[in-house]
C-alpha positions as CSV (number, residue, x, y, z in Angstrom):
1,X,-132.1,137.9,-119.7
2,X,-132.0,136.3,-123.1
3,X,-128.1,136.9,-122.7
4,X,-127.7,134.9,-119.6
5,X,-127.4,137.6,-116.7
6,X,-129.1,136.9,-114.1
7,X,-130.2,139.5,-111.3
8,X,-129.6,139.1,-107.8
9,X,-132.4,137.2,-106.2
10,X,-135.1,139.1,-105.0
11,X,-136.7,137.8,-101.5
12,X,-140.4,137.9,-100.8
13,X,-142.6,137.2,-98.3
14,X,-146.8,136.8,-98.2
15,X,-148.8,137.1,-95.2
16,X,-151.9,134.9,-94.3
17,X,-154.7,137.3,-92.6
18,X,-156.2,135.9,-90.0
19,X,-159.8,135.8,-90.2
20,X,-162.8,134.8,-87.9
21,X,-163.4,131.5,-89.4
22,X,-164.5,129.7,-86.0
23,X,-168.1,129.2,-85.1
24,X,-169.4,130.3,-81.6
25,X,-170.3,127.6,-79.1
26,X,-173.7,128.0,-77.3
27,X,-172.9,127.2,-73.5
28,X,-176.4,128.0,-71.4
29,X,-177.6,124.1,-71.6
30,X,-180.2,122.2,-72.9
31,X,-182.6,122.7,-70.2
32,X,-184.5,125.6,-69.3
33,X,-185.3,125.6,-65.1
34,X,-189.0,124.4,-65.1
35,X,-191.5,127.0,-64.4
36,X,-195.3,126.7,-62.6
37,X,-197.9,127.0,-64.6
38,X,-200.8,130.0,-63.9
39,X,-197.0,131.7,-62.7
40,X,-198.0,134.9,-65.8
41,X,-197.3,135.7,-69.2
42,X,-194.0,137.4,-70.7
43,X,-191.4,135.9,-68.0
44,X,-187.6,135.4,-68.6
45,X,-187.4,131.6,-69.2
46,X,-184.0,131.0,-70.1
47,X,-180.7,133.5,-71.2
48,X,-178.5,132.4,-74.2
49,X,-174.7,132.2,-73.5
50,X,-172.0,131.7,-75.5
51,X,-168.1,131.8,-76.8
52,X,-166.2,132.5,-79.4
53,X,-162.7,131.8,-78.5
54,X,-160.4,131.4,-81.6
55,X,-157.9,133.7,-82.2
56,X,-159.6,136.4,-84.1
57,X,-162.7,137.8,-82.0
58,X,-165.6,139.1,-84.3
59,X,-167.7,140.8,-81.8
60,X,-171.0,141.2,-80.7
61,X,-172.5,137.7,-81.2
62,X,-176.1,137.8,-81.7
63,X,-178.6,135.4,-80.5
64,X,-181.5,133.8,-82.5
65,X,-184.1,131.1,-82.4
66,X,-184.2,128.1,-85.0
67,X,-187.1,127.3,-87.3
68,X,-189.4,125.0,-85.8
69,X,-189.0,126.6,-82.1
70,X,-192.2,126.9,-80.4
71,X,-193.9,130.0,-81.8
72,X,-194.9,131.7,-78.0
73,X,-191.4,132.5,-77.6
74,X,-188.9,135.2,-78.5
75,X,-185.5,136.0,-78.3
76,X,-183.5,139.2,-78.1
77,X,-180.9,139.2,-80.2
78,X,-178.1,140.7,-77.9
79,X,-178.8,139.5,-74.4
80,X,-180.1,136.1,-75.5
81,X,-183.2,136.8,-73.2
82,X,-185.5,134.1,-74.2
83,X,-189.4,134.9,-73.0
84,X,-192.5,133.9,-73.1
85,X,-195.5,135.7,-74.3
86,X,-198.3,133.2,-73.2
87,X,-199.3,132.4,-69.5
88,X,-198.2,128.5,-68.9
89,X,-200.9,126.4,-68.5
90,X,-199.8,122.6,-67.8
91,X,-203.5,121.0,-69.0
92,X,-202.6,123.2,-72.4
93,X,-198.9,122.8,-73.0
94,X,-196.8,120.6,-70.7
95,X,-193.8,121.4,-72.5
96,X,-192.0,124.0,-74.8
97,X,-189.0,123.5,-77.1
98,X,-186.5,125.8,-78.5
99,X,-183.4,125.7,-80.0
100,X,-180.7,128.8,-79.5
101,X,-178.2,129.9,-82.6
102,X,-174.9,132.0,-82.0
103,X,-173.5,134.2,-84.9
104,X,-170.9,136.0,-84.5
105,X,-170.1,139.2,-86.6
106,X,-168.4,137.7,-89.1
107,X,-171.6,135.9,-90.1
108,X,-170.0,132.3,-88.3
109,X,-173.3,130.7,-86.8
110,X,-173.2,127.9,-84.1
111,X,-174.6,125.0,-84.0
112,X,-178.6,125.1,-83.0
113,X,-179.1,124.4,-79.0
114,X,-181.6,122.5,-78.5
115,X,-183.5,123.6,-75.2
116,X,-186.9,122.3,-73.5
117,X,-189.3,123.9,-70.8
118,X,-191.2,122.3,-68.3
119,X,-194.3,123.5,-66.9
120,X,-194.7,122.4,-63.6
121,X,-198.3,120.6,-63.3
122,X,-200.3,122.8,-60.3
123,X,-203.6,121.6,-58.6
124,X,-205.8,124.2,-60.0
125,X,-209.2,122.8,-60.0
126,X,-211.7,123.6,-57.3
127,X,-213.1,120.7,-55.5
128,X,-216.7,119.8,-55.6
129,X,-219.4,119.3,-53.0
130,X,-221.1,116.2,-53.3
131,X,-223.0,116.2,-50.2
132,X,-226.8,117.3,-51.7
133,X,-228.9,119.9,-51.3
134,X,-231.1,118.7,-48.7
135,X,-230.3,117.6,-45.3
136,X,-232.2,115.0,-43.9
137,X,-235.1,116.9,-41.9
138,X,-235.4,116.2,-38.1
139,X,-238.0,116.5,-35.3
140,X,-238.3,119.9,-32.7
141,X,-237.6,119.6,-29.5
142,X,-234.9,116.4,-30.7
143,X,-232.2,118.5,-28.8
144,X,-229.3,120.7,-28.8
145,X,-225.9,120.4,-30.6
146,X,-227.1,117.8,-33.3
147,X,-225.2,116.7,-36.2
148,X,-228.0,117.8,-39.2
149,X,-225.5,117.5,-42.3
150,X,-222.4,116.2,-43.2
151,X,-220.3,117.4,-46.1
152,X,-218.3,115.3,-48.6
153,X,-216.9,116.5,-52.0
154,X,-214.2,115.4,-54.7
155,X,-211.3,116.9,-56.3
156,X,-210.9,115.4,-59.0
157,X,-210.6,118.0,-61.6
158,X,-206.8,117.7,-61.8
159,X,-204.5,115.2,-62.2
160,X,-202.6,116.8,-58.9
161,X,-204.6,116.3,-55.4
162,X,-203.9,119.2,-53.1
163,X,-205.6,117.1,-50.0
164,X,-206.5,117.2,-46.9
165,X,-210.3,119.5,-48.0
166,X,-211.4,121.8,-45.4
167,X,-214.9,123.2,-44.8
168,X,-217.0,126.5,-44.4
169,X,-219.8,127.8,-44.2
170,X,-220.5,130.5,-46.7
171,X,-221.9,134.0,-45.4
172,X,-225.2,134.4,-45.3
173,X,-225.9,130.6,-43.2
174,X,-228.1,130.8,-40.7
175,X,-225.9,131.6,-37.8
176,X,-227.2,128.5,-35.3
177,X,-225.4,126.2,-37.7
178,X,-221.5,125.5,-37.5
179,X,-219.3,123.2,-39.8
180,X,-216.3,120.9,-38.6
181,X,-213.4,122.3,-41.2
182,X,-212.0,118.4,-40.8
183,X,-214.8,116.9,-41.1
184,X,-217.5,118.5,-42.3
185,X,-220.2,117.9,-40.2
186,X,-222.5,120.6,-39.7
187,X,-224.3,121.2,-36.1
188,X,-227.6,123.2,-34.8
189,X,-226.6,124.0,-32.0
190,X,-230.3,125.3,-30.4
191,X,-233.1,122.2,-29.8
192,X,-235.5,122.7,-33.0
193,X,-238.4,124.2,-32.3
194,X,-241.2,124.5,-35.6
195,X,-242.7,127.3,-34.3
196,X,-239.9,129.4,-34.1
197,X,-238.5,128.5,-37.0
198,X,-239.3,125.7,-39.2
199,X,-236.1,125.8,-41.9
200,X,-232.8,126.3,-41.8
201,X,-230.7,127.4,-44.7
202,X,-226.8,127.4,-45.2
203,X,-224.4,126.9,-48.0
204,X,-221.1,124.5,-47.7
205,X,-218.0,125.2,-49.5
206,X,-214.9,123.1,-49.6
207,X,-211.3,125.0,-50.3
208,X,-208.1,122.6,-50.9
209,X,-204.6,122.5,-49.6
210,X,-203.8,124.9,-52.5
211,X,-206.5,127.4,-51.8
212,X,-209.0,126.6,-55.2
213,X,-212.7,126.5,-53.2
214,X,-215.6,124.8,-54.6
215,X,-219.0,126.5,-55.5
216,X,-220.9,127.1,-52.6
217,X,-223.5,123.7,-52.2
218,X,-227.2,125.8,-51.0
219,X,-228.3,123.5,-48.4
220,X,-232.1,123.7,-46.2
221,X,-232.9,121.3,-43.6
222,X,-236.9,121.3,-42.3
């Protein structure tokens, strides 16, 4: 006091709170596992993961996607489920991009993960008969088991071949005809005869290694 005396000294302490000050860390990658395309809308494509390990845990963490992430996917917020509304189509969209944010509840928000998605490019064109519509028209009574027709076609509607093409005969073809699946060569297999029958009709289709089958190709040989 203003006399001199002077109390006994008074000790104090403060404390320091600890706070959640630390930002998540997103740890699922920056690759999603590629997917086929045609493979049907509103699959899981990749799950968000993260941690939050400083001393002070502010739990849940929520998940969300940047600005600029491609606008066909979603996220929800607390699995980190990423999907994707649109049925891939390689020809369309070879590629999607994301990028995943963790915040944590005390508002702390990670860095953005960048992520891409790769759609696997499929062979999903049908092939094409290029073979004609007429087969080249033969004599009766030229014989048996004659090859009247051969079949050819492309595939080149994609920019994946699906090889080798095998060959059929639609329903409906006249039923003394038969097709080589390999090679496509089509054989009468009774001796012509005019006045029994002076046309045949069938139809050729050609299916790839992947199943897609061309139009069927109306063929009539006189």
């Amino acid at each position: 006091d203003a006399a001199g005396n002077a109390s006994e000294a008074q000790s104090v302490t403060l404390d320091i709170n600890d706070l959640d000050d630390a930002v998540p860390t997103v740890t699922s990658g920056a690759t999603a596992v590629a997917i086929d395309e045609n493979s049907g809308v509103g699959q899981v494509i990749y799950t968000a993961s993260s941690t939050d390990l400083d001393d002070v845990s502010d739990t849940p963490i929520t998940y969300s996607l940047a600005v600029g992430s491609d606008a066909a996917l979603s996220i929800n917020a607390e699995t980190g489920v990423v999907t994707l509304a649109t049925d891939p189509d390689h020809e369309t969209q070879s590629q999607y991009s994301f990028a995943v944010i963790a915040t944590d509840a005390a508002g702390n928000a990670s860095e953005a993960q960048s992520v891409t998605l790769d759609i696997n490019d499929l062979d999903d064109a049908a092939p094409t008969v290029t073979s004609g519509a007429t087969a080249v028209a033969i004599d009766e009574n030229s014989g048996a088991g004659q090859v009247i027709y051969t079949a050819t076609s492309t595939d080149l509607g994609d920019d994946v071949a699906d090889t080798p093409i095998a060959y059929s005969l639609a329903e409906g073809s006249d039923l003394a005809l038969s097709i080589d699946a390999v090679t496509g060569a089509v054989t009468l297999a009774t001796d012509p005869d005019h006045e029994t029958q002076s046309q045949y009709s069938f139809a050729v289709i050609a299916t790839d290694a992947a199943g897609n089958a061309s139009e069927a190709q109306s063929v009539t040989l006189d």
